[in-house]
N, C-alpha and C positions, 0 to 999 in steps of 0.2 A: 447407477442409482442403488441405492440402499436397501435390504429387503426389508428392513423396520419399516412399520407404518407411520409415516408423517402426522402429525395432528397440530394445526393451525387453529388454535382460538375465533370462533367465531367473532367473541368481540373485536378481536384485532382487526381481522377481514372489515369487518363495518366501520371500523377506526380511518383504515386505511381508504377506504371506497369514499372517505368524504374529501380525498383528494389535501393532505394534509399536508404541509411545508417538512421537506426532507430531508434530513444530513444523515451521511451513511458514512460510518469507517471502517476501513478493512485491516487486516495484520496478516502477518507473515501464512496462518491458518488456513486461507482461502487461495494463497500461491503454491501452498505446501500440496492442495485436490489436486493441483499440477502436474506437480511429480516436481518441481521447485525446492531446493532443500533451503532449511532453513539459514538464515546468513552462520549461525555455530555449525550447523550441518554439515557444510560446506568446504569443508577441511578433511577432504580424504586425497588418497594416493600421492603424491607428488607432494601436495599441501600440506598432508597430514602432520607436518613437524613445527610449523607455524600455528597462532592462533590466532582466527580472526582480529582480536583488537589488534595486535603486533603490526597486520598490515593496513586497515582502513583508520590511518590516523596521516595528518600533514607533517605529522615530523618522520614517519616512515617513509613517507613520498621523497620526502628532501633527504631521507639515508641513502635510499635505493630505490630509486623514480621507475627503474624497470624490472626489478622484482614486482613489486604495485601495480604494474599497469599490466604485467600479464597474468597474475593472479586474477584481475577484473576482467581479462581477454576471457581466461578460461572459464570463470563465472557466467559469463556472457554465452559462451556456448552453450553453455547446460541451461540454460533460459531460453536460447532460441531453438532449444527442443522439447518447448515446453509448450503447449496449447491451451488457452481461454477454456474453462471447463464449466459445467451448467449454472454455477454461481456466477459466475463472470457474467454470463450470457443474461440469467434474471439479472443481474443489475443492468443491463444495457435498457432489457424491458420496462422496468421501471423506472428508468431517466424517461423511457418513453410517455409511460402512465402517469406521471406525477406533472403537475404545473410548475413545481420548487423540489428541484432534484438537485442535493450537493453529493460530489461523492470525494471524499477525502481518503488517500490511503498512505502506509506508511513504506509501502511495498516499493523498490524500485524496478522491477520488472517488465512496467508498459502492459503487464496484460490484459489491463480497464481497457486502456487504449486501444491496443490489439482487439480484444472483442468488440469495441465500440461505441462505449462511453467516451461522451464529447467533454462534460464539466467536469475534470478531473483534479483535483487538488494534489499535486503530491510534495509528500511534508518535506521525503528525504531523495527527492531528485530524482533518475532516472540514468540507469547506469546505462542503456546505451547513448546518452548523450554524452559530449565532451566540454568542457570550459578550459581557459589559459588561464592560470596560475597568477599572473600580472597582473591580467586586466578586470578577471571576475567575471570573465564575458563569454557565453556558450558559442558555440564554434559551429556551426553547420554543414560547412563543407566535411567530408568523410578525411579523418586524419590519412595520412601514408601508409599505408602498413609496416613501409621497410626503415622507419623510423620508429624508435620501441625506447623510452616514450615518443608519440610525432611532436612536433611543434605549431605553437601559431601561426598561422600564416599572414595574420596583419604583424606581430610584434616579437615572433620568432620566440616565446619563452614555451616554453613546455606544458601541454597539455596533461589535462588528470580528467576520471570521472566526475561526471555534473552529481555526486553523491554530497552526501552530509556523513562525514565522519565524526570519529570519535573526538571530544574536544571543540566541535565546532558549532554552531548558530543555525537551527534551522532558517531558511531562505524565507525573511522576512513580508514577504508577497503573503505566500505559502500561508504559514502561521496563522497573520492578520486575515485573510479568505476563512481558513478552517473556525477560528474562532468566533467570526461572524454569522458563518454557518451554525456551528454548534449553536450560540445566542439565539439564530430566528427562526428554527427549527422547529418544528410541534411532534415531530416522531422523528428520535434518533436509535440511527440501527449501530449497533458494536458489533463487527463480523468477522471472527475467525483473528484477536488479536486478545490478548494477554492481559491487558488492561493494566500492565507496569510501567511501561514505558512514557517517561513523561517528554515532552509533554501533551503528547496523545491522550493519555490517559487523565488528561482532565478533561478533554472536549464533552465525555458525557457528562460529566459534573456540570458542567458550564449548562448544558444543553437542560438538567435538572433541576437549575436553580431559577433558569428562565423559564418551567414549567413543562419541559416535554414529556412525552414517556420514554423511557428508554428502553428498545428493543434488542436483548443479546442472540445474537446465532455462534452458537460454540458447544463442540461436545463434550468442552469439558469444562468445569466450577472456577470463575473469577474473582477477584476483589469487587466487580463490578455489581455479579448477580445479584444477592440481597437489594440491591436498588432498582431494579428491574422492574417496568412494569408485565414483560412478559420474557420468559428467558429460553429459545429454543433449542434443547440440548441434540443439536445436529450437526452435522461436516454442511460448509455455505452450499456446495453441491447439491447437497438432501432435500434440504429447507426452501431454500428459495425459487426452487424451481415450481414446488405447490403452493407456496404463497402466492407466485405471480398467476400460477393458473388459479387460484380461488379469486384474487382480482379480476381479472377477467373472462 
């Protein structure tokens, strides 16, 4: 926790306590409290001579299918040393507290999940899931290990991460949820995300134009702020944890 003193808008607090329809979106910022580095971050030692784009794109898969998949292996590791941290946890509580709790994030890390958020939206997939390349169809059983890439096991082509790369469509399910959310939402939270990437970064527009307020949590100044009706210049860690206590 932060030695700065938290200050939560009264009005909000009352805003909030009238139990209001919720979409929440989270960014790489709130995986970063982690100790999760950012998907550019993420290019040290070994990696350091690649760049991010070079490898999460489908025409690198199809260069060097197992370059890719252990790049994601080792990604993977440094994620599952990574623990749900008090932001996480307030958002678990307020899926609790709220009647209409969306939470939409951009993150592939599972750490909503992990802490225990059940309505999860995720835009850009979930890297420890797997899909076959063929069929478009996520794979359950736990790949081989001693197969780098493993294969399908109904159609034998080669499995990739259930991500969304560079060049590609987010997951139409995904999208059409988020944007629904945004649209019936009456308080939309921006948390701990950059507000560039589109098309994330129109969900609180959307959410604006259908009248909500939009609430930022981020320590640091967006394209978003100025539209803000309240902006909490804090790490999700800091913030959320005394908002939820000022809820209840």
């Amino acid at each position: 926790m932060s030695v700065h003193r938290i200050e939560i808008p009264t009005d909000l607090i009352e805003t909030l306590r009238a139990d209001p329809r919720i979409a929440v979106l989270t960014g790489a910022g709130i995986s970063a409290e982690s100790g999760v580095p950012t998907f550019r971050e993420a290019q040290t030692g070994l990696w350091s001579q690649y760049e991010a784009q070079e490898l999460a794109t489908p025409e690198a898969f199809a260069r060097n299918p197992r370059l890719v998949w252990e790049w994601y292996a080792w990604r993977r590791e440094l994620i599952c040393k990574a623990e749900p941290n008090p932001g996480h946890l307030a958002l678990v509580r307020m899926e609790d507290l709220f009647s209409q709790f969306d939470l939409i994030t951009q993150n592939v890390d599972g750490l909503h999940r992990r802490a225990g958020n059940k309505n999860v939206i995720e835009l850009h997939g979930d890297i420890f899931r797997t899909k076959c390349i063929k069929e478009n169809t996520t794979v359950s059983s736990p790949p081989d290990p001693k197969e780098i890439p493993p294969r399908c096991p109904n159609c034998n082509a080669l499995l990739r991460p259930d991500v969304v790369w560079f060049g590609e469509s987010l997951p139409k399910q995904a999208i059409s949820a988020a944007w629904q959310a945004a649209e019936n939402c009456q308080v939309f939270f921006s948390i701990g995300t950059s507000s560039l990437i589109e098309p994330a970064a129109s969900l609180p527009m959307i959410a604006l134009q259908n009248g909500a307020q939009v609430i930022e949590v981020n320590p640091h100044q967006t394209p978003l702020t100025p539209k803000c009706a309240y902006s909490l210049r804090y790490p999700a860690g800091d913030a959320l944890p005394v908002l939820v206590k000022e809820l209840s």
